[in-house]
PDB file of N, CA, C and O in Angstrom:
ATOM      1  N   UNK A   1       7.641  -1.234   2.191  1.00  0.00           N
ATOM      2  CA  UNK A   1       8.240  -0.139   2.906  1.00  0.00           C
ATOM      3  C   UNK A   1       7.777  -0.226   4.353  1.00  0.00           C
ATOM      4  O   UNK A   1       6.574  -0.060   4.556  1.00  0.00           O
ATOM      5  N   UNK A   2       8.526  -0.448   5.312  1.00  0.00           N
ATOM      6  CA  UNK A   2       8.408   0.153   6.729  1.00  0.00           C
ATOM      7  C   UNK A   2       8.396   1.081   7.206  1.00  0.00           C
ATOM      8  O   UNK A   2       9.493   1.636   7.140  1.00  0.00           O
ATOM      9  N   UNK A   3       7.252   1.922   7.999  1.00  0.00           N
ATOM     10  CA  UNK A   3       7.320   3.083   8.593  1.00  0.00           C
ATOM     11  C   UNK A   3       7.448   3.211   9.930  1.00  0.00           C
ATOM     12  O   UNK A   3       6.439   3.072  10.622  1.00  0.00           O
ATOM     13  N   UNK A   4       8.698   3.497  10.532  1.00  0.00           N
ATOM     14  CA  UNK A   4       9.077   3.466  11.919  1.00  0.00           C
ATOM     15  C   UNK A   4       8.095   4.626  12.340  1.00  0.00           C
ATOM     16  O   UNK A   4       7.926   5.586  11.588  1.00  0.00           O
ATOM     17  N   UNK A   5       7.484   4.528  13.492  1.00  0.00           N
ATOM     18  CA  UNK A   5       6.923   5.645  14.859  1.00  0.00           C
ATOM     19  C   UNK A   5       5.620   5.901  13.207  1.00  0.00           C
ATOM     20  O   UNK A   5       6.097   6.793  12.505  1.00  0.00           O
ATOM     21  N   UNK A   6       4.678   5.510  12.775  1.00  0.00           N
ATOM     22  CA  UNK A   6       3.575   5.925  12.070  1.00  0.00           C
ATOM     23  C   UNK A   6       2.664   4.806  11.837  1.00  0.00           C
ATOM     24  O   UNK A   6       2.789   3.673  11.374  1.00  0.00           O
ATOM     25  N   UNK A   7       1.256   5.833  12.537  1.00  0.00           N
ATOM     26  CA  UNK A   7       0.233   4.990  12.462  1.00  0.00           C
ATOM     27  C   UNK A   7      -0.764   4.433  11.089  1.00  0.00           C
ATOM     28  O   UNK A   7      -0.254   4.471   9.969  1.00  0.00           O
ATOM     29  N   UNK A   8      -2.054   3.975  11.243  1.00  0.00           N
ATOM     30  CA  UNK A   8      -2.300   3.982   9.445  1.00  0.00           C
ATOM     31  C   UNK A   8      -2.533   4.682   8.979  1.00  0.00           C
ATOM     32  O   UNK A   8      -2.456   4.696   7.751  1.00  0.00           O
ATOM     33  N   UNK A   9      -3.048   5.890   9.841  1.00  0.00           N
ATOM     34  CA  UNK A   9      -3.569   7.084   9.043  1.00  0.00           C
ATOM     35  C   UNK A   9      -2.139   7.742   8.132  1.00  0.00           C
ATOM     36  O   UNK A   9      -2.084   7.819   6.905  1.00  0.00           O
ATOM     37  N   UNK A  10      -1.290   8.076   8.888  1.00  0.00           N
ATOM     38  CA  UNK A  10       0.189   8.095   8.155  1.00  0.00           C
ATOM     39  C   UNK A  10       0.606   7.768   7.050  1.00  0.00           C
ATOM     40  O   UNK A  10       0.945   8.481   6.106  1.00  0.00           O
ATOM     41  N   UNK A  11       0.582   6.357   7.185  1.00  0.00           N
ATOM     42  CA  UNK A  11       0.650   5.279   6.054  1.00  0.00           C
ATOM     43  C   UNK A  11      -0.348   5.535   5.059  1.00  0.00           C
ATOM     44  O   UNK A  11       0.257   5.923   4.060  1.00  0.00           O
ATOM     45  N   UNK A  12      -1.352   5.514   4.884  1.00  0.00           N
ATOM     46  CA  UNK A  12      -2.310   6.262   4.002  1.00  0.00           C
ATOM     47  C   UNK A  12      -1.881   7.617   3.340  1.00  0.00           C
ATOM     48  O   UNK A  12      -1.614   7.652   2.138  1.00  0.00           O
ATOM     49  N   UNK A  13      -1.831   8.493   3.965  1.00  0.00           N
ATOM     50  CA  UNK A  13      -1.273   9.832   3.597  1.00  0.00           C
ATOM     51  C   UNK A  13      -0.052   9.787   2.738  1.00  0.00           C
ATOM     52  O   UNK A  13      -0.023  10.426   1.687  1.00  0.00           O
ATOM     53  N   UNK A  14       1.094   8.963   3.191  1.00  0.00           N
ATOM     54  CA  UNK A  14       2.346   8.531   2.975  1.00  0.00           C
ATOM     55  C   UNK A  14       2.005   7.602   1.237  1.00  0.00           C
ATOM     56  O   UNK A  14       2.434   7.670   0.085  1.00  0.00           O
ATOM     57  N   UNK A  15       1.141   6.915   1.897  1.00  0.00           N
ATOM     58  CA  UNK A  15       1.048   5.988   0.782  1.00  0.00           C
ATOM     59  C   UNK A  15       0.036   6.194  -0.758  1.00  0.00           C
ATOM     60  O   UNK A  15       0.151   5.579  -1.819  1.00  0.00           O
ATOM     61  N   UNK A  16      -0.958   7.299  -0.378  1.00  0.00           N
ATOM     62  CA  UNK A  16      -1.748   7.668  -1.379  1.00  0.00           C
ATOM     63  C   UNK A  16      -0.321   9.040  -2.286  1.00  0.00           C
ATOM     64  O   UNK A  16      -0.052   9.109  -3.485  1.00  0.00           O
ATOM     65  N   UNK A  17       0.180   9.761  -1.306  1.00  0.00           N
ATOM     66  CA  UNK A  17       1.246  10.959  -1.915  1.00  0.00           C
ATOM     67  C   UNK A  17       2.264   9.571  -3.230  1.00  0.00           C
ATOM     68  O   UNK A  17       2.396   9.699  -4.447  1.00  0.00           O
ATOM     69  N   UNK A  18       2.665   8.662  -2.531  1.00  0.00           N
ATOM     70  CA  UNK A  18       3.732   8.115  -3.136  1.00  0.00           C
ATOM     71  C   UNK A  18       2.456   7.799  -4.358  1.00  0.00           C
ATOM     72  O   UNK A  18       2.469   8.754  -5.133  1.00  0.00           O
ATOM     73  N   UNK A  19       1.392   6.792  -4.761  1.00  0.00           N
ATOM     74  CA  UNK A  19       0.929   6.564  -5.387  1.00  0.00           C
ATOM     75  C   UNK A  19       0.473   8.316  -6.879  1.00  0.00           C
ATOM     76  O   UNK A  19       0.604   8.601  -8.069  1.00  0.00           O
ATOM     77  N   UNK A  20       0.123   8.689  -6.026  1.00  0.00           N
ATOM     78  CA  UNK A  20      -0.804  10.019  -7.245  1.00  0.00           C
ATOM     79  C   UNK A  20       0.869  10.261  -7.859  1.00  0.00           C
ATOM     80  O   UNK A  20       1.007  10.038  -9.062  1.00  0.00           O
ATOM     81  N   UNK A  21       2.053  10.682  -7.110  1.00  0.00           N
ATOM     82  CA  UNK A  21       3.151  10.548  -7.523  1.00  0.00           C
ATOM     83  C   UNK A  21       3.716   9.728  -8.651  1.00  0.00           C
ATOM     84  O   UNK A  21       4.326  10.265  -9.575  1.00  0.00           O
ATOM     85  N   UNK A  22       3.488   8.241  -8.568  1.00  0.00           N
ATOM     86  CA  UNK A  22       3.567   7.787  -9.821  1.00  0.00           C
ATOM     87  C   UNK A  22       2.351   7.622 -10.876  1.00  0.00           C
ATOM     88  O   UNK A  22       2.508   7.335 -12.063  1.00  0.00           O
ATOM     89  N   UNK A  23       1.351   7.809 -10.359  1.00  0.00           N
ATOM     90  CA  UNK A  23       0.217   7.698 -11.452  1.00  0.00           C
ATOM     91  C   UNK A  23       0.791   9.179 -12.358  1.00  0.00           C
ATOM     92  O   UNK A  23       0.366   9.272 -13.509  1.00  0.00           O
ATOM     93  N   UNK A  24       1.442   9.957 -12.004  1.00  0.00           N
ATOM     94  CA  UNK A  24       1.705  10.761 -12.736  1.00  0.00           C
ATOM     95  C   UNK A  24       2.547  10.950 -14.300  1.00  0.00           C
ATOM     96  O   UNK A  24       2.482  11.741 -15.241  1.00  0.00           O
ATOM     97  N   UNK A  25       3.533   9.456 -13.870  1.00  0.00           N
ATOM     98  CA  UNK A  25       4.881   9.240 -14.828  1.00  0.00           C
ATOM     99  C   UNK A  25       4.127   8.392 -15.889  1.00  0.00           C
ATOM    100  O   UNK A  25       3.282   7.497 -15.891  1.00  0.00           O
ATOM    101  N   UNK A  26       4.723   8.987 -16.635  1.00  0.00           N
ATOM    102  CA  UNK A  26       4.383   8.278 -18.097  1.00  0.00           C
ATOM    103  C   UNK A  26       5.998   7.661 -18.882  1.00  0.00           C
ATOM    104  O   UNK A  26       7.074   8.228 -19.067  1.00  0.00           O
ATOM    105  N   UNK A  27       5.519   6.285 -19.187  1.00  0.00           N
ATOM    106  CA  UNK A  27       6.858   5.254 -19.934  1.00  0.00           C
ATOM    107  C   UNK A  27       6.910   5.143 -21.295  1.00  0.00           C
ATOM    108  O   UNK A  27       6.111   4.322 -21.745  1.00  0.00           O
ATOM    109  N   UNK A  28       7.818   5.891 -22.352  1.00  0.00           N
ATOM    110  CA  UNK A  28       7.717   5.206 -23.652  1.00  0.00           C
ATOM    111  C   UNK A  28       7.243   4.232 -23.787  1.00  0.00           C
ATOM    112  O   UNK A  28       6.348   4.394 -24.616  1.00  0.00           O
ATOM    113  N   UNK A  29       7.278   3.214 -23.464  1.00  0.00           N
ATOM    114  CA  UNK A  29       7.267   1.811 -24.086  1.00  0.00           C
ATOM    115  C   UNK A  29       6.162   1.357 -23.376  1.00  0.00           C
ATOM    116  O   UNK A  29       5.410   0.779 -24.160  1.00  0.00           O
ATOM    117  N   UNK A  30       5.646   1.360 -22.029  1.00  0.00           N
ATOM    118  CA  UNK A  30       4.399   1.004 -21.252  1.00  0.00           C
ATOM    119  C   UNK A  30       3.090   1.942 -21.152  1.00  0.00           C
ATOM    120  O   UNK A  30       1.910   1.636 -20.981  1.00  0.00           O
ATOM    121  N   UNK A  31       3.903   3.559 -21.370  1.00  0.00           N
ATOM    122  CA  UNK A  31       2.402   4.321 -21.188  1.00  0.00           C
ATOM    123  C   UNK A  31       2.681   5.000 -20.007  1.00  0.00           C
ATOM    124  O   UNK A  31       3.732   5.552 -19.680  1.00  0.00           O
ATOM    125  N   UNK A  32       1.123   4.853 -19.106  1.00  0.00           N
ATOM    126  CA  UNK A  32       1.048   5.113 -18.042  1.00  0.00           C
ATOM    127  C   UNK A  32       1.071   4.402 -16.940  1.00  0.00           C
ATOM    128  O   UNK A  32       0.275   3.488 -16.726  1.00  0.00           O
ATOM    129  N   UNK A  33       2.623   5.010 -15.590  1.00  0.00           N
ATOM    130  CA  UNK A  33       2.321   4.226 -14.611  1.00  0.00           C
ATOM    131  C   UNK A  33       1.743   3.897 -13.521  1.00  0.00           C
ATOM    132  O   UNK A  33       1.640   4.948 -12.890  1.00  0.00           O
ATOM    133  N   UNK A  34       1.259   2.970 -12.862  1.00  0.00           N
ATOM    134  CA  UNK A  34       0.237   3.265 -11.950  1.00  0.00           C
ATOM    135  C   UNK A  34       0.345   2.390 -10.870  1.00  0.00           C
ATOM    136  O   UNK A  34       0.831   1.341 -11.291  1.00  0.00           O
ATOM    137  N   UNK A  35       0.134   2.335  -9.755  1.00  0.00           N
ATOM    138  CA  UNK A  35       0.850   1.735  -8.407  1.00  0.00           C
ATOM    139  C   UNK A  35      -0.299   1.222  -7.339  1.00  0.00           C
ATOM    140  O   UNK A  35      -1.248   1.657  -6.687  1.00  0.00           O
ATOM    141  N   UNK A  36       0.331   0.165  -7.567  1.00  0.00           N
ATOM    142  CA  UNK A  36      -1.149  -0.726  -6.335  1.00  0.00           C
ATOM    143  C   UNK A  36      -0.533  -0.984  -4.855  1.00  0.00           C
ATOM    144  O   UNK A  36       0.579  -1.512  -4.830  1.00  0.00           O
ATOM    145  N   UNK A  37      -1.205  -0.634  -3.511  1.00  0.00           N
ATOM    146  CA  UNK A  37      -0.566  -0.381  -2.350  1.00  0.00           C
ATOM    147  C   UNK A  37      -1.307  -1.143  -1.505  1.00  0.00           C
ATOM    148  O   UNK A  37      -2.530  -1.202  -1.628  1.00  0.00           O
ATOM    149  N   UNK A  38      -0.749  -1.701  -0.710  1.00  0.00           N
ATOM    150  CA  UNK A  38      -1.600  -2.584   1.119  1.00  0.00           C
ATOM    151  C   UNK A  38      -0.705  -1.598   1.596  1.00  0.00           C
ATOM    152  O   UNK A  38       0.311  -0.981   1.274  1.00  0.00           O
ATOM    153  N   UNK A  39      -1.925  -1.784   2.937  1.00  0.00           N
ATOM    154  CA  UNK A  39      -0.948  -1.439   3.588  1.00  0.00           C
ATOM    155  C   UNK A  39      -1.287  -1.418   4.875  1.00  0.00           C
ATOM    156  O   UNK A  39      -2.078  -0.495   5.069  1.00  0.00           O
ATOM    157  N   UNK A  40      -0.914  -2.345   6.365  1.00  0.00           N
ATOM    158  CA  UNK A  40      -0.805  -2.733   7.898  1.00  0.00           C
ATOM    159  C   UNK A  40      -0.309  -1.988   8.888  1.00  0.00           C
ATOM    160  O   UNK A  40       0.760  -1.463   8.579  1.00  0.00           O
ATOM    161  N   UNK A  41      -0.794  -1.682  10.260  1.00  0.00           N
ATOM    162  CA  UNK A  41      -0.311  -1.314  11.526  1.00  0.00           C
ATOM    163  C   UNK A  41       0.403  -2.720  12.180  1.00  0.00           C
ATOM    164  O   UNK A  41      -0.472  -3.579  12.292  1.00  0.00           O
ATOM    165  N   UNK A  42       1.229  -3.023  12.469  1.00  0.00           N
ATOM    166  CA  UNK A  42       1.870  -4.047  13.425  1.00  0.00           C
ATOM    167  C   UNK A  42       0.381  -4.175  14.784  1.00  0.00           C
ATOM    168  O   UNK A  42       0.066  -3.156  15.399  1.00  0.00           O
ATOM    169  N   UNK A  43      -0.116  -5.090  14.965  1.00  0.00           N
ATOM    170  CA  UNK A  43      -0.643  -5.112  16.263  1.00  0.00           C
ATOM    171  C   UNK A  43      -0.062  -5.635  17.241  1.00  0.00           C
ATOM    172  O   UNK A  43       0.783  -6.496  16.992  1.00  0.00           O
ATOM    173  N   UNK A  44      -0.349  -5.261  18.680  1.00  0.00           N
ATOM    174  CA  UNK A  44      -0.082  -6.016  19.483  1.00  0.00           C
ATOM    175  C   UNK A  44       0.438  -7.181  19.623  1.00  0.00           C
ATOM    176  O   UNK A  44      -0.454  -7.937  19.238  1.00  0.00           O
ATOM    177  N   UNK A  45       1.554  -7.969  20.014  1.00  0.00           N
ATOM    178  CA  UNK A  45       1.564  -9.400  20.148  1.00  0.00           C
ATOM    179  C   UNK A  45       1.959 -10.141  18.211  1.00  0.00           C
ATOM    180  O   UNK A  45       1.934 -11.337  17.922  1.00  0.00           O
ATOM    181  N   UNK A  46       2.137  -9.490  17.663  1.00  0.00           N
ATOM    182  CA  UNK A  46       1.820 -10.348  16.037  1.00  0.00           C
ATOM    183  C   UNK A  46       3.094 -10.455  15.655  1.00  0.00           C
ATOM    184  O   UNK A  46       4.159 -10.122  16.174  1.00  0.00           O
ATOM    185  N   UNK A  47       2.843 -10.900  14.807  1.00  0.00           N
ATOM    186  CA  UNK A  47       4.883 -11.837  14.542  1.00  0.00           C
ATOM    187  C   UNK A  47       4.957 -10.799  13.550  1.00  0.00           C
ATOM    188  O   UNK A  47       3.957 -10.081  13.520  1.00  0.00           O
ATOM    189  N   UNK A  48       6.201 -10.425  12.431  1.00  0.00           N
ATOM    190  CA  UNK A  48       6.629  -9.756  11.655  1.00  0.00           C
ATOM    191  C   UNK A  48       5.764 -10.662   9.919  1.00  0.00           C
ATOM    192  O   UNK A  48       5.466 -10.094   8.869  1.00  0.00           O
ATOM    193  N   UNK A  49       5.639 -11.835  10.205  1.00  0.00           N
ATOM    194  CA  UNK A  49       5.141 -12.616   9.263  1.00  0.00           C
ATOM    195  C   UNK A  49       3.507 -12.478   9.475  1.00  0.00           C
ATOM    196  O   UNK A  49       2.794 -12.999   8.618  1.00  0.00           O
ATOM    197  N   UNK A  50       3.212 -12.149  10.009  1.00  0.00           N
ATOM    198  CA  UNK A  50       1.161 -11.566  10.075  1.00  0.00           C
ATOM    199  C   UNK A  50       1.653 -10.527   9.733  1.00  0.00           C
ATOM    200  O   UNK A  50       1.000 -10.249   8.727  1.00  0.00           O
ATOM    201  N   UNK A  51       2.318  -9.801   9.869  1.00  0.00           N
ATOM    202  CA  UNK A  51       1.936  -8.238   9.518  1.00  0.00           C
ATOM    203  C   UNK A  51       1.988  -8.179   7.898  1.00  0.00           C
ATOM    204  O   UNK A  51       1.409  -7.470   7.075  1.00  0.00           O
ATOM    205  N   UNK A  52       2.968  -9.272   7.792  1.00  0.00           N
ATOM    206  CA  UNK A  52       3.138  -9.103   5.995  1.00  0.00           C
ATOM    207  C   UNK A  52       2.310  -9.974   5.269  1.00  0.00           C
ATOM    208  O   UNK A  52       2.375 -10.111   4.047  1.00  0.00           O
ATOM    209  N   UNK A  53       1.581 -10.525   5.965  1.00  0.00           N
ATOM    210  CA  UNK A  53       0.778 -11.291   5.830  1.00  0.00           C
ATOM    211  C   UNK A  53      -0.524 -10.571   4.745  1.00  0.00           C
ATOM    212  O   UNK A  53      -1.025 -10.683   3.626  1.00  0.00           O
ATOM    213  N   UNK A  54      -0.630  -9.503   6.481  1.00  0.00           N
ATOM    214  CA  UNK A  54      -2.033  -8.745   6.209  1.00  0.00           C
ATOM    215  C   UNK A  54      -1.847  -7.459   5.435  1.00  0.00           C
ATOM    216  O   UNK A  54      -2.606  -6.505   5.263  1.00  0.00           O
ATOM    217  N   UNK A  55      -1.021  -7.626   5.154  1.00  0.00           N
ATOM    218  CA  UNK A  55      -0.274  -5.999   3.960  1.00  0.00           C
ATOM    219  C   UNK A  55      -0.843  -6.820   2.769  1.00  0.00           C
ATOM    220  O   UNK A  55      -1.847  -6.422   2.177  1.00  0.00           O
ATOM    221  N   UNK A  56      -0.220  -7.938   2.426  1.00  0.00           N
ATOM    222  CA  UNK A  56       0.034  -8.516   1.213  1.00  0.00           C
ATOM    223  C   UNK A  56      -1.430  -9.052   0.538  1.00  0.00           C
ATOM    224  O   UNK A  56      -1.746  -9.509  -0.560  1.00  0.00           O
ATOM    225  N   UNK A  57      -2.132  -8.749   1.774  1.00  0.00           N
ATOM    226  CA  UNK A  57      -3.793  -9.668   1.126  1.00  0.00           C
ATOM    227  C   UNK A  57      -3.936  -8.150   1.162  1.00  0.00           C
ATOM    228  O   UNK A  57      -2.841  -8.237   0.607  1.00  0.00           O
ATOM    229  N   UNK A  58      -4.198  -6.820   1.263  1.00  0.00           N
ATOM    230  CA  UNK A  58      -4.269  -5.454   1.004  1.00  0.00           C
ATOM    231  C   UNK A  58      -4.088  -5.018   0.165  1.00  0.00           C
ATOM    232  O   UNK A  58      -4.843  -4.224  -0.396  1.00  0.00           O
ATOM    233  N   UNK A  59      -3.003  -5.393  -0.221  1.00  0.00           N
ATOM    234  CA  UNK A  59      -2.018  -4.925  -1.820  1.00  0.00           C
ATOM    235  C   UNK A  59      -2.669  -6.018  -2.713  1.00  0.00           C
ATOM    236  O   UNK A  59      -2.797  -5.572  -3.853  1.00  0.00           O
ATOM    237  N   UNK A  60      -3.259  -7.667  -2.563  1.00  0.00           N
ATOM    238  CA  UNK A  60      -3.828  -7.897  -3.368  1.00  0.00           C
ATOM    239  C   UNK A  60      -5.846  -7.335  -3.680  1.00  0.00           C
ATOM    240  O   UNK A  60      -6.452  -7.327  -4.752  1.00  0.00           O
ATOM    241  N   UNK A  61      -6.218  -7.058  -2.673  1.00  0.00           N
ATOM    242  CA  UNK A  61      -7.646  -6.459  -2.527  1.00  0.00           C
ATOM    243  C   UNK A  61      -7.331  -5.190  -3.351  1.00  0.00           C
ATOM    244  O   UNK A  61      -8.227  -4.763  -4.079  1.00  0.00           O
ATOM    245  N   UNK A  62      -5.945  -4.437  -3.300  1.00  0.00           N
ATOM    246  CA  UNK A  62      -6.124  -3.005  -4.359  1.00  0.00           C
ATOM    247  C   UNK A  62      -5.715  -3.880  -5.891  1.00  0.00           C
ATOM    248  O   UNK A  62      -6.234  -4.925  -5.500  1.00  0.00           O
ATOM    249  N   UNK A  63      -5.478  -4.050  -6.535  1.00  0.00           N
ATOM    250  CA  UNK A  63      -4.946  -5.342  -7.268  1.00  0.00           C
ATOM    251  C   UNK A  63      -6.686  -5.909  -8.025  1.00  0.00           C
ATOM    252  O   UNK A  63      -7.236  -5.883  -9.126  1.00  0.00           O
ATOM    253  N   UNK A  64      -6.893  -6.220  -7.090  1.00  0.00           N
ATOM    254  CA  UNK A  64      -8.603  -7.062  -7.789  1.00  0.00           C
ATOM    255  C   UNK A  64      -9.664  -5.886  -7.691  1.00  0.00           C
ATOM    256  O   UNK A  64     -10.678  -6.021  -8.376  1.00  0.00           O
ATOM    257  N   UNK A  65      -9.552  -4.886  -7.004  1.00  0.00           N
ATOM    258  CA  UNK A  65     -10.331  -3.528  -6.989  1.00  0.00           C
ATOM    259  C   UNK A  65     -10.458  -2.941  -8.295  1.00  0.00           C
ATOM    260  O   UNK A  65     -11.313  -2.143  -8.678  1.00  0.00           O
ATOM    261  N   UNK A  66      -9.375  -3.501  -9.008  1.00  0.00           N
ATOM    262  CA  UNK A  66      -9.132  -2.115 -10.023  1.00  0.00           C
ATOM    263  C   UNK A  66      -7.886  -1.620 -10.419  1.00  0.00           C
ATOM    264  O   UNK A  66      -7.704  -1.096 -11.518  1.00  0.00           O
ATOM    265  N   UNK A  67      -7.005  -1.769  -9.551  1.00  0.00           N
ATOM    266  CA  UNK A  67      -5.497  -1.498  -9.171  1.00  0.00           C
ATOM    267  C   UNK A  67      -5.314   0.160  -9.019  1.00  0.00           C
ATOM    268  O   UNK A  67      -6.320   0.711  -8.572  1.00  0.00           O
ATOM    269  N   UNK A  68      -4.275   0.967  -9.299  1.00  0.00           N
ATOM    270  CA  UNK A  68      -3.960   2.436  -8.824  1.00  0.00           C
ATOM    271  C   UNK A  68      -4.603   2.507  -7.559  1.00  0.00           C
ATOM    272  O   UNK A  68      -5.539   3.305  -7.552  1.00  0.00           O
ATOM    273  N   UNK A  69      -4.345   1.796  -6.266  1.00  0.00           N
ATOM    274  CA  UNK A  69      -4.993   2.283  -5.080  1.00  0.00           C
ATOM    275  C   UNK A  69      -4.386   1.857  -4.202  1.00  0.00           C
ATOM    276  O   UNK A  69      -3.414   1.113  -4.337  1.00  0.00           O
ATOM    277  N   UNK A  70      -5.025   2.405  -2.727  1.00  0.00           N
ATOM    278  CA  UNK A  70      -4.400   1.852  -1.649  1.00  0.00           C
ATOM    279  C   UNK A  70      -5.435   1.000  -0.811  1.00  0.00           C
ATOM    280  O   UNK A  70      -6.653   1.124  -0.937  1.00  0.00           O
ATOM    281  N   UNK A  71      -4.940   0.291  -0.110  1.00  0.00           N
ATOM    282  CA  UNK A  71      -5.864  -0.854   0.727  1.00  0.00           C
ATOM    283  C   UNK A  71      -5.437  -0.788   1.501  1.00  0.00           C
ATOM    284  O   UNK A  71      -4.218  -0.956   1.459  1.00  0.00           O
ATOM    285  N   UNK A  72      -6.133  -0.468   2.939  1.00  0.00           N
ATOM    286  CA  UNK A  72      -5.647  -0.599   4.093  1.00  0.00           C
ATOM    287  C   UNK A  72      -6.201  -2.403   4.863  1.00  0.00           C
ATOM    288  O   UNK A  72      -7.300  -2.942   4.733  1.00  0.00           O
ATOM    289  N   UNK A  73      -5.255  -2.807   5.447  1.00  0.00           N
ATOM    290  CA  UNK A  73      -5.610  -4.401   6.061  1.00  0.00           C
ATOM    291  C   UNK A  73      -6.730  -3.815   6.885  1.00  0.00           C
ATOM    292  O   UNK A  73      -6.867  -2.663   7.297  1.00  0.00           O
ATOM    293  N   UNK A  74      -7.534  -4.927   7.037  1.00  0.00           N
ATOM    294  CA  UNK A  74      -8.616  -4.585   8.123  1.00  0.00           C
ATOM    295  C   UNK A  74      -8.101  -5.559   9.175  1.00  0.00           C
ATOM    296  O   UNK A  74      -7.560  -6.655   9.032  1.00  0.00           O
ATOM    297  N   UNK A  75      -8.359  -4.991  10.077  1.00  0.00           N
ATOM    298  CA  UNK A  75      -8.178  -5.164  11.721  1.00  0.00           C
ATOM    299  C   UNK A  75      -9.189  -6.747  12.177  1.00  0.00           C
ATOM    300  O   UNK A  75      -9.241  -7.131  13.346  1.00  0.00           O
TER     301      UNK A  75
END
């Protein structure tokens, strides 16, 4: 997901609401669902491919954490 005009703190807020949101739903057949999140500010100067870069090693750090979480890229 792209968030036009929002910083990470945003994205966090944005992104922990969407998560507790589905940790909430429960699946016949799977149980309970639960949602693993990265998640990047565009910096300065960086191509569209770093940014997804540094999301995607985020979303895997929540992933090897434990999963149900959010990871923000570090800077």
């Amino acid at each position: 997901v792209l968030l036009k005009n929002c910083d990470i703190d945003g994205a966090r807020t944005r992104g922990e609401f969407i998560r507790r949101r589905v940790e909430g739903l429960q699946d016949e057949q799977v149980g309970q669902v639960t949602l693993s999140l990265g998640a990047a500010a565009l910096r300065a100067n960086e191509s569209v491919e770093e940014l997804l870069a540094r999301s995607d090693r985020a979303l895997y750090a929540s992933k090897h954490a434990g999963r149900n979480q959010l990871t923000l890229a570090q800077d």
